[in-house]
C-alpha positions as a Python dict, from the first residue, in 0.01 Angstrom:
ca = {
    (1, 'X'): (0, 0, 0),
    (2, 'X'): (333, 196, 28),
    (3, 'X'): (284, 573, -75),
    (4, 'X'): (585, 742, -193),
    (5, 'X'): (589, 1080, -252),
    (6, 'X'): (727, 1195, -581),
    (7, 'X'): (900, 1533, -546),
    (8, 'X'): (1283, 1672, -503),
    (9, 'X'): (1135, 1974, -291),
    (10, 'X'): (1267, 1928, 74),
    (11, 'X'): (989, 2171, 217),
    (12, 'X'): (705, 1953, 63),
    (13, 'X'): (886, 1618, 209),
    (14, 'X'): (962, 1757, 535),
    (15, 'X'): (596, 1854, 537),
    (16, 'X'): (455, 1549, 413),
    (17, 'X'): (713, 1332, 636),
    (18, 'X'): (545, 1505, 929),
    (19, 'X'): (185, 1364, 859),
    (20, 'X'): (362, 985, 916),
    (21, 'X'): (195, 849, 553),
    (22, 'X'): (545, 857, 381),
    (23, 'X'): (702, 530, 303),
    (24, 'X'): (989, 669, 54),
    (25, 'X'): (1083, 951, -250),
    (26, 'X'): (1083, 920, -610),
    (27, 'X'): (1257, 1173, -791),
    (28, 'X'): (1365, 1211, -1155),
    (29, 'X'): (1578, 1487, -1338),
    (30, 'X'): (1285, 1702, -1452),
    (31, 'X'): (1199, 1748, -1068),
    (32, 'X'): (1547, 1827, -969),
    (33, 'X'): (1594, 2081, -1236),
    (34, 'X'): (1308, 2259, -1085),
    (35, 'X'): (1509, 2306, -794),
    (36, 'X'): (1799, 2439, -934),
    (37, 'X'): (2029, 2272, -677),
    (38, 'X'): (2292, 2028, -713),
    (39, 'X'): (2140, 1654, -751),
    (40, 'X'): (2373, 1472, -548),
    (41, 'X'): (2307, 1746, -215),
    (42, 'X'): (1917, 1724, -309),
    (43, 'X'): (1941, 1304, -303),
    (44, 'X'): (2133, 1309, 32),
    (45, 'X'): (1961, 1580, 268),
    (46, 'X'): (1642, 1397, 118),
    (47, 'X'): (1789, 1070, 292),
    (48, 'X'): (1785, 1254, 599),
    (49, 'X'): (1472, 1293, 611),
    (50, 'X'): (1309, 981, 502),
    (51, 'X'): (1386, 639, 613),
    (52, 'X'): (1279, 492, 385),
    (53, 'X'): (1357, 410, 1),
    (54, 'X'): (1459, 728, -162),
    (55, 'X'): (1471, 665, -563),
    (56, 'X'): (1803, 861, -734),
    (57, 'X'): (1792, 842, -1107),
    (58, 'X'): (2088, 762, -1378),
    (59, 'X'): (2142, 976, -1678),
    (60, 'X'): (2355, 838, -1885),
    (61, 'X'): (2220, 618, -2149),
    (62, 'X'): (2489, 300, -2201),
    (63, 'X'): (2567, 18, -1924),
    (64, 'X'): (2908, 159, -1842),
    (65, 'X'): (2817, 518, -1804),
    (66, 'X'): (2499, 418, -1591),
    (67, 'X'): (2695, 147, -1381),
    (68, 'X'): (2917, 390, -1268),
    (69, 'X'): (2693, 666, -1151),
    (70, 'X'): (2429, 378, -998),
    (71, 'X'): (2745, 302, -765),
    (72, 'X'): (2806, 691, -732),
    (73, 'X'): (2439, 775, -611),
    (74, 'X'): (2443, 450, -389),
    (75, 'X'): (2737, 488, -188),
    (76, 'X'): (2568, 863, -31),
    (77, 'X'): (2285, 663, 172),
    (78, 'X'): (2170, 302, 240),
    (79, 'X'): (1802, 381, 127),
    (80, 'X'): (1906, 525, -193),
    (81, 'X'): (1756, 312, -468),
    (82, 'X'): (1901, 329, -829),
    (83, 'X'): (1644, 455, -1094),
    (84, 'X'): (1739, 343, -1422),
    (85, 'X'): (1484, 351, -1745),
    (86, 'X'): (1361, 44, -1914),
    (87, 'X'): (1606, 0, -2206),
    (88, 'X'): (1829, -271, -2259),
    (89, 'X'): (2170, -79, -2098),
    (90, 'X'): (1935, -2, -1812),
    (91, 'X'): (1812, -370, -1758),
    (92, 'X'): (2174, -461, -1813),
    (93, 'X'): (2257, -229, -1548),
    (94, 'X'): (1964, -317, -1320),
    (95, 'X'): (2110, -724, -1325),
    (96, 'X'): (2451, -587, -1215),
    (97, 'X'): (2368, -364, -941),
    (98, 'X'): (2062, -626, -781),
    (99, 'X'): (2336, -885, -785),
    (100, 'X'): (2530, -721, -581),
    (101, 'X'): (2291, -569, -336),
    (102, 'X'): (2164, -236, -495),
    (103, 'X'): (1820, -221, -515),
    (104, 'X'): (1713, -90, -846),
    (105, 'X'): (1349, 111, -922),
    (106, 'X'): (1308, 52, -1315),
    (107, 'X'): (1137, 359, -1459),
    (108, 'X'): (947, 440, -1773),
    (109, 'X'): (783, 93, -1795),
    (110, 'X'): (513, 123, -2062),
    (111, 'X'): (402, -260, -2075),
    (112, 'X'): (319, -577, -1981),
    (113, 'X'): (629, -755, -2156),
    (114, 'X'): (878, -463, -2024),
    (115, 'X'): (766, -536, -1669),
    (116, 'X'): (833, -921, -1686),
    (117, 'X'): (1221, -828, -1831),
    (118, 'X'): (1243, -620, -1530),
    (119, 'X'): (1169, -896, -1313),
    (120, 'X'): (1408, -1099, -1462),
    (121, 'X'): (1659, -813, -1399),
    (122, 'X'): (1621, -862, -1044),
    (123, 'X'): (1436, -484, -1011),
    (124, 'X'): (1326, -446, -684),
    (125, 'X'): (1053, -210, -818),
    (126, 'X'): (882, -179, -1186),
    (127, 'X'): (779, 202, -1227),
    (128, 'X'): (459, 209, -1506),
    (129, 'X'): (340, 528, -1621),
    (130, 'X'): (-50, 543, -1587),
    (131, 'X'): (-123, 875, -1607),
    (132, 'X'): (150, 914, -1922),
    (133, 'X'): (-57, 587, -2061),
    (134, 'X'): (-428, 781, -2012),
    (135, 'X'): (-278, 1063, -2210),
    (136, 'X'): (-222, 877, -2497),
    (137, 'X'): (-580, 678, -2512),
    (138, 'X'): (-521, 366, -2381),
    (139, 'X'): (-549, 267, -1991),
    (140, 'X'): (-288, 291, -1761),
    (141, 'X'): (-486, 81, -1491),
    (142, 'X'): (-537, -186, -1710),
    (143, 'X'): (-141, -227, -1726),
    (144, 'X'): (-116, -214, -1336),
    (145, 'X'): (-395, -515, -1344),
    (146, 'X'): (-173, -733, -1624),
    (147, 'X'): (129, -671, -1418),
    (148, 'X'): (-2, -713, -1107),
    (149, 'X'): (-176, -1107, -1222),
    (150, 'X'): (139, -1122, -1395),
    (151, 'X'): (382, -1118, -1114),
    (152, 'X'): (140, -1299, -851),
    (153, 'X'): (195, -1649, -1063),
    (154, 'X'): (566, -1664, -1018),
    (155, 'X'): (673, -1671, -666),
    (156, 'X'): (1015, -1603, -756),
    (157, 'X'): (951, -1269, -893),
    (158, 'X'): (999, -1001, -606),
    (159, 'X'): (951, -716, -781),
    (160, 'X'): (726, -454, -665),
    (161, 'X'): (445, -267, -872),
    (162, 'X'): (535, 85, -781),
    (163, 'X'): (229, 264, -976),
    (164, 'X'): (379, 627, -1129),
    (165, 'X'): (294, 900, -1307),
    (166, 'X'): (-37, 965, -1077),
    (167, 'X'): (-285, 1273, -1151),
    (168, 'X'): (-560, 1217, -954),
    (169, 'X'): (-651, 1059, -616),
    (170, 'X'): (-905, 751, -848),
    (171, 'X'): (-491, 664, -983),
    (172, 'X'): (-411, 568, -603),
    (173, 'X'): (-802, 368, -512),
    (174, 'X'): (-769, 214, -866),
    (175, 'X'): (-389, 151, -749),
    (176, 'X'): (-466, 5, -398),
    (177, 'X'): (-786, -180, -540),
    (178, 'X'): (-578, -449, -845),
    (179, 'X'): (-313, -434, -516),
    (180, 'X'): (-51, -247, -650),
    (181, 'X'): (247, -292, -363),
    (182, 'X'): (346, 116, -403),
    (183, 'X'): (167, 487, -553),
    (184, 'X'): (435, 731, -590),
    (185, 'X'): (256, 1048, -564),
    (186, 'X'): (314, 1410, -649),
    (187, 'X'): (230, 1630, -331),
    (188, 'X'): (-38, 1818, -532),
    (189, 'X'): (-264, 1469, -525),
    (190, 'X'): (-167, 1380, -151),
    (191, 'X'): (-293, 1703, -52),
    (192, 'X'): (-654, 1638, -224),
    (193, 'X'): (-663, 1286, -102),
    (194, 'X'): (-709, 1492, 286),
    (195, 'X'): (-1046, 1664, 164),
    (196, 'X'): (-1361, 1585, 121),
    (197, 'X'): (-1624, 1884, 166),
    (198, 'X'): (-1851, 1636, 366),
    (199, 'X'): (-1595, 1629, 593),
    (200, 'X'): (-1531, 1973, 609),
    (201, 'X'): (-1940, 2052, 651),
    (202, 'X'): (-1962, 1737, 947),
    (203, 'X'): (-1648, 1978, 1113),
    (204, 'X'): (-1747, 2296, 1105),
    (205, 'X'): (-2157, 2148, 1248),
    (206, 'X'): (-1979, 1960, 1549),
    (207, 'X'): (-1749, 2270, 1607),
    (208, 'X'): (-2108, 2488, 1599),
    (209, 'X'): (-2264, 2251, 1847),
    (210, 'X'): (-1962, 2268, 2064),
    (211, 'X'): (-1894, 2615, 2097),
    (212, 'X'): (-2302, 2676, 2182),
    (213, 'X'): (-2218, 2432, 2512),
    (214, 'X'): (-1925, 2670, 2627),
    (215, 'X'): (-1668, 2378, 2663),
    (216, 'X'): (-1331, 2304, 2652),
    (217, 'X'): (-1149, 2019, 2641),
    (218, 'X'): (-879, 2116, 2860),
    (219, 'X'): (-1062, 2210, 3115),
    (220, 'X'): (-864, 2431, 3387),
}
């Protein structure tokens, strides 16, 4: 499984890059307006960083208007992906930009029968919103599942399940478990996926034991 972390905060990323677990970036307008910066600078020193796919969202709402800023966004970097939402101008727009190389992350994908139009758009990734799901009663995990059996009986379908709107390290095992290709993940939940307090306890005993031998590793 691919983790992506979802954030626009270049500290966290550069962070996070560090560890070597980061495959790619989602971000979305609600986590660039946090910065307070200007989208297109946030999208490209992000690219910098990551070599991977780094996910750059439309806003516009019609075909024409979201055409033209997909090509914008794509010309400032080769890993920039095109995030468009799952209406019809955005699947439109998604079969237009695929075509002609751009790979497109369709966002905002609620169920089953979205997911199989975005295929058919050519999306090189299908964004559903478990967490968003869970809030609402019904189970966001049982969506990744229907994709997921979905997509694996049609070979020509290429799409990837890129499993969004995480809250909680269970979102990425339930993820990685129905083998979801991608969890986009806020840095809040990568963080927690590090600790365990059995591994913090097992530390600090082994660090005990050590220090009573009068050791070091690097022995002068």
């Amino acid at each position: 499984m691919k983790f992506f972390i979802d954030t626009a905060d270049i500290e966290e990323i550069r962070e996070l890059a560090e560890t070597g677990l980061v495959d790619g970036v989602t971000t979305n307008p609600s986590l660039v307006a946090k910065t307070g910066r200007r989208f297109v600078d946030i999208v490209s020193e992000i690219c910098s960083i990551i070599e991977g796919p780094v996910s750059a969202e439309v806003t516009a709402l019609d075909h024409r208007g979201m055409l033209a800023e997909g090509r914008y966004l794509a010309k400032i970097a080769p890993n920039v992906v095109i995030k468009v939402p799952l209406t019809r101008d955005g699947l439109r727009t998604c079969r237009v930009l695929s075509d002609a190389g751009t790979k497109v992350n369709v966002t905002l994908c609620f169920s089953a029968a979205q997911a199989i139009l975005a295929a058919k758009a050519g999306a090189s990734y299908i964004s559903p919103f478990v967490g968003r799901l869970d809030d609402v009663g019904s189970d966001g995990m049982a969506l990744i599942a229907e994709i997921c059996e979905i997509y694996g009986q049609y070979p020509d379908f290429t799409t990837e399940v890129l499993v969004a709107s995480v809250r909680h390290p269970i979102h990425v095992v339930q993820a990685a478990k129905l083998g979801a290709d991608v969890a986009t993940i806020p840095p809040k939940v990568l963080h927690q996926m590090f600790a365990h307090p059995l591994t913090d306890k097992g530390l600090a005993a082994f660090l005990e034991d050590w220090r009573k031998t009068g050791q070091t590793v690097l022995a002068e």
